[in-house]
C-alpha positions as CSV (number, residue, x, y, z in Angstrom):
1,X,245.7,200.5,146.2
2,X,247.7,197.4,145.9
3,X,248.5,197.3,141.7
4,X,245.2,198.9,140.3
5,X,245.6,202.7,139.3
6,X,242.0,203.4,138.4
7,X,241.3,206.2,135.5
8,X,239.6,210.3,136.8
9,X,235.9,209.1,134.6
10,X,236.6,205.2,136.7
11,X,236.7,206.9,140.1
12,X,233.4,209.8,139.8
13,X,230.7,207.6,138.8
14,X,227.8,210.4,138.9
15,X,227.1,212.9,141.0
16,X,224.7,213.1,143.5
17,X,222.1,215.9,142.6
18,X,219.5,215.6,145.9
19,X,218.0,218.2,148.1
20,X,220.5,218.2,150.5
21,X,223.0,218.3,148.0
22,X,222.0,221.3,146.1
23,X,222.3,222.8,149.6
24,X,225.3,221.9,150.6
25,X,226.5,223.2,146.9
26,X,224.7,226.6,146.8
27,X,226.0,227.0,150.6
28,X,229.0,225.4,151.7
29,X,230.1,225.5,147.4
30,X,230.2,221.1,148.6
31,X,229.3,219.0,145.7
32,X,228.2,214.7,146.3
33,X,229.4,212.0,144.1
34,X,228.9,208.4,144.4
35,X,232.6,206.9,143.8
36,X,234.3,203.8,143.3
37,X,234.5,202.0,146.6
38,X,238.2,201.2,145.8
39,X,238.7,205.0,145.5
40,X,240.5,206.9,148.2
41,X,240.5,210.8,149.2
42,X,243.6,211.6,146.6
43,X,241.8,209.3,144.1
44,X,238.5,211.5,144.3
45,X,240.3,215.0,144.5
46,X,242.4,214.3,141.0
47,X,239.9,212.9,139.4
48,X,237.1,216.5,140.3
49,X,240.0,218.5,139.3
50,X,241.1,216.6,136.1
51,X,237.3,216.2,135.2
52,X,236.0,219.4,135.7
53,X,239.3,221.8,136.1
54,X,238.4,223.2,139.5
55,X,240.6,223.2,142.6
56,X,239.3,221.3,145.5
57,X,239.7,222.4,149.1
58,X,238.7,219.1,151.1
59,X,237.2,216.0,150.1
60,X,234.9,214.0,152.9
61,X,234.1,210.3,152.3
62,X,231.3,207.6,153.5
63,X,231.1,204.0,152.9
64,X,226.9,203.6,152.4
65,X,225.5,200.5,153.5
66,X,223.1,198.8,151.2
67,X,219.6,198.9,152.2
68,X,217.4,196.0,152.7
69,X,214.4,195.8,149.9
70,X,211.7,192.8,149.0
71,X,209.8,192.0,146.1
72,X,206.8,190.3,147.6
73,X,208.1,187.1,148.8
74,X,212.0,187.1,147.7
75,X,214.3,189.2,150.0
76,X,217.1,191.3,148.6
77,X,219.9,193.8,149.8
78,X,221.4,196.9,147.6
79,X,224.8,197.5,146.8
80,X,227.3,199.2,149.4
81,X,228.4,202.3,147.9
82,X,230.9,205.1,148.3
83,X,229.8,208.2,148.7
84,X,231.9,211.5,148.6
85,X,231.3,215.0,149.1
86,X,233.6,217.6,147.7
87,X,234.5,221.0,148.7
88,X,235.5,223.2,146.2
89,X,237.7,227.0,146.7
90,X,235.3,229.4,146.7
91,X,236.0,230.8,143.1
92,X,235.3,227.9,141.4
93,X,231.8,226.2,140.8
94,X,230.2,222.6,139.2
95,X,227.3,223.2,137.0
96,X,225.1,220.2,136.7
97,X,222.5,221.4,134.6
């Protein structure tokens, strides 16, 4: 990033808490978040650490492509997101709930 340094609660924006990713966590101990699309791999792994004081092992990333929706006549697109998933060491954990 150019001149922006973004803040740990600016990169995370949630997490992702889906069927597949309850899975992957309970599994694979891989956690989802939807990130800031400025937000790079070294961005996402300070900011799970300094957020929720775990150590992370690897940290995947996809850039999401908005899907097309319509409202009877008028035709729209969502956002493009980021999406990361997060695998943590195997001693630590993320409790959602």
């Amino acid at each position: 990033m150019a001149g922006i340094e973004l803040e740990s609660h600016q990169v995370v924006l949630r997490p992702l808490v889906t069927e597949k990713g309850v899975h992957q966590s309970e599994k694979y101990n891989a956690y989802a978040f939807e990130v800031n699309r400025m937000a790079n791999k070294e961005d996402v792994r300070k900011a799970v650490e300094e957020l929720w004081g775990v150590r992370v092992v690897a940290v995947r990333t996809q850039n999401r492509r908005g899907k097309p929706r319509r409202s009877r006549l008028n035709q729209g697109q969502t956002s493009d997101w980021k999406k990361a998933i997060v695998q943590l060491h195997e001693d630590d954990r993320i409790n959602f709930f």
